[in-house]
N, C-alpha and C positions, 0 to 999 in steps of 0.2 A: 463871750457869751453867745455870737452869733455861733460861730464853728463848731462848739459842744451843743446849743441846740439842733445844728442840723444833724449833727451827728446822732444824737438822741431822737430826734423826732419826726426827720424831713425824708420824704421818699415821694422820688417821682414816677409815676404808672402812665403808662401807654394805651390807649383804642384807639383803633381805627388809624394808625399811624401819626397819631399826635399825643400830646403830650395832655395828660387830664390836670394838673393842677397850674392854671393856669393865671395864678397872682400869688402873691406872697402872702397871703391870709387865709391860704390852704395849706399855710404850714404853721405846727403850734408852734412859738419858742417855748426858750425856757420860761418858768414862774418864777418868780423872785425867790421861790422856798427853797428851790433846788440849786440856784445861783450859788458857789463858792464864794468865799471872800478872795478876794484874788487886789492883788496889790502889782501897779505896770510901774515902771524905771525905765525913762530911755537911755538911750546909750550915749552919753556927753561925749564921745569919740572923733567928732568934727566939727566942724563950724556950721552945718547945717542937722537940722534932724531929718532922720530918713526910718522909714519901716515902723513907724505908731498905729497906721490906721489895718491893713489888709494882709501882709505878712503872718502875723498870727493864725489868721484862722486857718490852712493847710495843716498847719499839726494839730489842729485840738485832737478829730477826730482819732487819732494814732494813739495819741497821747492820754485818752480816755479811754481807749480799746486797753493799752495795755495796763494803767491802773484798775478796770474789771479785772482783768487777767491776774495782775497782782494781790488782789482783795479777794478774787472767786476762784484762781484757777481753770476758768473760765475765757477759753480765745473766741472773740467776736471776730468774723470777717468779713461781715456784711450790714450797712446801714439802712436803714437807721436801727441804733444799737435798740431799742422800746420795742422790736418782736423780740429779743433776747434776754430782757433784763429786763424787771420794773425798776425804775427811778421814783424814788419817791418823795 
């Protein structure tokens, strides 16, 4: 949920050589309404677990781009995907 919201939502803007949003509550996430049902399986592959928590969220954004793509025909190449698309 983290990586698809920022993919959808989160854009950081510059003045004056800094950075303007400057906490995380200048970024909306997602809403629960726009939340997928999404179902996680780690991988029983070793005797330790590795890759549940931060590993994921690198692809959402790609992975959302090209489901648009796939549904609209529509290539997004720049975030956050919300000036291109509404989500609703």
């Amino acid at each position: 949920m983290w990586g698809l919201g920022h993919a959808m939502n989160c854009e950081l803007t510059y003045a004056q050589g800094g950075v303007q949003q400057t906490n995380y509550n200048h970024h909306e996430a997602m809403r629960i309404y726009q939340c997928p049902v999404i179902e996680v399986r780690g991988l029983e592959n070793d005797e330790k677990v590795r890759g549940i928590g931060e590993p994921p969220v690198p692809p959402a954004a790609p992975a959302l781009a090209n489901a648009i793509f796939a549904a609209t025909g529509k290539r997004i190449r720049e975030m956050p995907f919300n000036k291109f698309i509404d989500f609703v």
